[in-house]
C-alpha positions in Angstrom: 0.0 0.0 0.0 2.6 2.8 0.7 4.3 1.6 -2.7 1.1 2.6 -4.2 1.0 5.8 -2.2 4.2 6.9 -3.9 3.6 5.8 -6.7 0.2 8.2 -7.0 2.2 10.8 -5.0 4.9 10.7 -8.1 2.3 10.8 -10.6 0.4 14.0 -9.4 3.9 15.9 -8.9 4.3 14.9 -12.9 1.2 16.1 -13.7 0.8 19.0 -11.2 4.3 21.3 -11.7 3.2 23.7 -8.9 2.9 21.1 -6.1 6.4 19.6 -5.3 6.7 22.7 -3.8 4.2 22.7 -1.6 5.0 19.2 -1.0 8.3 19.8 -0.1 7.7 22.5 2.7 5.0 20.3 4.5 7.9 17.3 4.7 10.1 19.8 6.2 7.7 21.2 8.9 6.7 17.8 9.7 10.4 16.2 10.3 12.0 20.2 11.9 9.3 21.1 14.2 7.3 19.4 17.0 4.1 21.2 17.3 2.0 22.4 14.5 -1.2 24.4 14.7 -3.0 24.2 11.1 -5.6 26.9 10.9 -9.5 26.0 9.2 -7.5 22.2 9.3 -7.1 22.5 5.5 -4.8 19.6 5.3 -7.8 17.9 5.7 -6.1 14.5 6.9 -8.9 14.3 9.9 -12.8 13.5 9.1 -12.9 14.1 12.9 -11.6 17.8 13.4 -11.9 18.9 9.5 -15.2 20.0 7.6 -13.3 17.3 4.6 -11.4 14.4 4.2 -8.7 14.2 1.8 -7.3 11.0 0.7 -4.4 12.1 -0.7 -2.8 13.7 2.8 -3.0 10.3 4.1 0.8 10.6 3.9 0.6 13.5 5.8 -1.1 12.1 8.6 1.0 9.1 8.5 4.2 11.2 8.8 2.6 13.0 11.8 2.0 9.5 13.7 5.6 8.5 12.9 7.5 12.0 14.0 4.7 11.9 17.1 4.0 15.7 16.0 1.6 17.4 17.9 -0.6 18.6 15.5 -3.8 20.4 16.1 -6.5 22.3 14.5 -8.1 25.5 15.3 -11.1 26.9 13.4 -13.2 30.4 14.5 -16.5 28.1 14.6 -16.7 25.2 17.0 -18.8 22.9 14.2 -15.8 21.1 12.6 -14.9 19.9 16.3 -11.2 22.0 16.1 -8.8 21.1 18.9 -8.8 24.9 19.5 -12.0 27.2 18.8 -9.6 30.5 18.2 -9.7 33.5 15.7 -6.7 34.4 13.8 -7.4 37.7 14.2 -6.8 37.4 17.9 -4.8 33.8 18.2 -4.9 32.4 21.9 -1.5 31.7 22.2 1.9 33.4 23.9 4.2 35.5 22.1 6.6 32.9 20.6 5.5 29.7 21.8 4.9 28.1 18.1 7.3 25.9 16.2 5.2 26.3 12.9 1.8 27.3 11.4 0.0 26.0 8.1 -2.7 28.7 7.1 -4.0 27.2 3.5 -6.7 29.8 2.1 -7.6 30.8 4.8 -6.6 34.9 4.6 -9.2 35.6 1.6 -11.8 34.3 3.8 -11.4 36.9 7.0 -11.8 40.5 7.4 -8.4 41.9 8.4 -5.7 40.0 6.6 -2.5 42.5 7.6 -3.6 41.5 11.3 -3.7 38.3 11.3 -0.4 38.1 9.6 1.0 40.4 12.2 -0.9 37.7 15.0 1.3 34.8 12.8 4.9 36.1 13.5 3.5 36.8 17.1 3.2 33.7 17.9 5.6 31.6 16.0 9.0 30.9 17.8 12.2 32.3 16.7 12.9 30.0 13.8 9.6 29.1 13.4 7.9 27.9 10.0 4.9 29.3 8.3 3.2 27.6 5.2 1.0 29.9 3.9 -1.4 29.8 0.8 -3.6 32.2 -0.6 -5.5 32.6 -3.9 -5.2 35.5 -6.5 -6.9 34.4 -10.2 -9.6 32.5 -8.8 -13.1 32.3 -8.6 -15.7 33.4 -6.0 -15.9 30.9 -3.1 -17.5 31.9 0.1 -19.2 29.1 2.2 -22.6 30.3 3.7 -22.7 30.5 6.9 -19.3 30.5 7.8 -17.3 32.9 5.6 -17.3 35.1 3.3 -14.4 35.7 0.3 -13.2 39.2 0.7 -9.8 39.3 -1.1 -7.0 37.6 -3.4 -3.5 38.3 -3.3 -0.2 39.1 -5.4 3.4 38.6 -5.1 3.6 42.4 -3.9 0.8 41.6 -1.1 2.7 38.8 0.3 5.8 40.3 0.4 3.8 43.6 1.9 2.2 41.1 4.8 5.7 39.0 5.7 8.3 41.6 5.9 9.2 41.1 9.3 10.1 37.2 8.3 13.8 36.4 8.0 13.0 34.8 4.9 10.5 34.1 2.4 10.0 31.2 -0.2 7.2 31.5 -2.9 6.2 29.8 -5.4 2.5 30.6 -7.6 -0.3 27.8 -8.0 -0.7 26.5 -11.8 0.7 28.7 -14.8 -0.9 31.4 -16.8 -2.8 28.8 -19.6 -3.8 26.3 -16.3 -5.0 29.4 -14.1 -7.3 30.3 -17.0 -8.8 26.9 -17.5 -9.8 26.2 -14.1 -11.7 29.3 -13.7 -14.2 27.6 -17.2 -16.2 25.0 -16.6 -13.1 22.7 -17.9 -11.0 23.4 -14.6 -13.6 20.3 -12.8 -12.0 17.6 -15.8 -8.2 16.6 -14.5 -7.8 15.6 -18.1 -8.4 18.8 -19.8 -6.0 20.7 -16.5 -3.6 18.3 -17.7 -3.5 19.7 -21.0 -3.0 23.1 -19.7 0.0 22.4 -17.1 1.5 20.8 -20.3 0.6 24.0 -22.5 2.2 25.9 -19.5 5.4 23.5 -19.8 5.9 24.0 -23.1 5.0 28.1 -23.5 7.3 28.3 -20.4 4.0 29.7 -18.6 4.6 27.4 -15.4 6.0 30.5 -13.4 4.0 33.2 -14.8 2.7 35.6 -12.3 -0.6 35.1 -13.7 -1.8 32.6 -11.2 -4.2 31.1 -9.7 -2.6 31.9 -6.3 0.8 31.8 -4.1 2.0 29.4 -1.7 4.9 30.9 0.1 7.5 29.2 3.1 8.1 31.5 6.0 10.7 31.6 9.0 10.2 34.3 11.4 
């Protein structure tokens, strides 16, 4: 079964240029650091604390188990049964007492994005690690109820919001021809996004800035 795992896990880095990347940074946080808060759970790896389950993380959780990381959830609403019930724009938590936060679009979705970037460095230890991800040529996608979608993000904003990080690592989500096609009613067939990474590939469009978003590694 883990053969498989890797197998699938190879396959999707082929076919998806943008997400060794992101693969990458979540490996390190998971084998450098010891406790990791994950706000709005958007690994998704636990139907028990997360509004979705997603199959392909299992990896994730199982590198959790075996580096016995103390991973925990918090979420603003108490509905998804978060370890924490905390809002990022006010995070319960010491100055410094993080080893590393994953905050996966999560900052289009709240009201004050420059604080609760400011609340992120706060709390994150000297040396700590921030995964971040946010969207910028994508579509509308509030969830009633819960959130609304206020705002989408360039290089220049991310730069803007981390400048008191040591360091910043970014890389965009899909290429110019692939950012397009998922925003038509093609981007729900994998076959027809695979076309456009390869377009992207061979119009040397995978870094454009014309993205569908950022993912960007932080240490404070």
């Amino acid at each position: 079964m883990k053969i498989l795992e890797k197998i699938k896990k190879i396959k999707r880095t082929a076919i998806i240029p943008w997400e060794p990347f992101f693969l990458e940074k979540i490996t390190k946080i998971l084998n450098d650091k010891k406790n990791v808060l994950d706000i709005g759970g958007s690994l998704r790896i636990s139907s028990d604390r997360g509004n979705r389950l997603n199959s392909d993380m299992k990896w994730v959780a199982d590198l959790i188990n075996k580096n016995g990381v103390d991973y925990k959830i918090m979420d603003v609403v108490p509905d998804y049964n978060p370890d924490i019930v905390g809002d990022i724009h006010k995070m319960p938590f010491p100055d410094n007492s993080l080893d590393a936060v994953v905050c996966i679009a999560v900052l289009e979705h709240i009201e004050d994005p420059i604080k609760a970037c400011k609340e992120l460095y706060r709390t994150l230890k000297p040396g700590g690690y921030c995964l971040v991800q946010a969207p910028f040529l994508y579509y509308y996608h509030p969830e009633k109820g819960y959130y609304a979608d206020y705002w989408r993000f360039t290089p220049d904003t991310f730069r803007m919001l981390f400048k008191e990080f040591s360091s910043m690592e970014m890389h965009n989500i899909r290429g110019a021809i692939s950012a397009w096609l998922y925003l038509t009613p093609l981007g729900k067939r994998s076959f027809f996004m695979a076309i456009g990474n390869m377009l992207d590939k061979f119009f040397k469009k995978t870094e454009s800035n014309q993205t569908s978003g950022f993912t960007a590694f932080l240490v404070k």
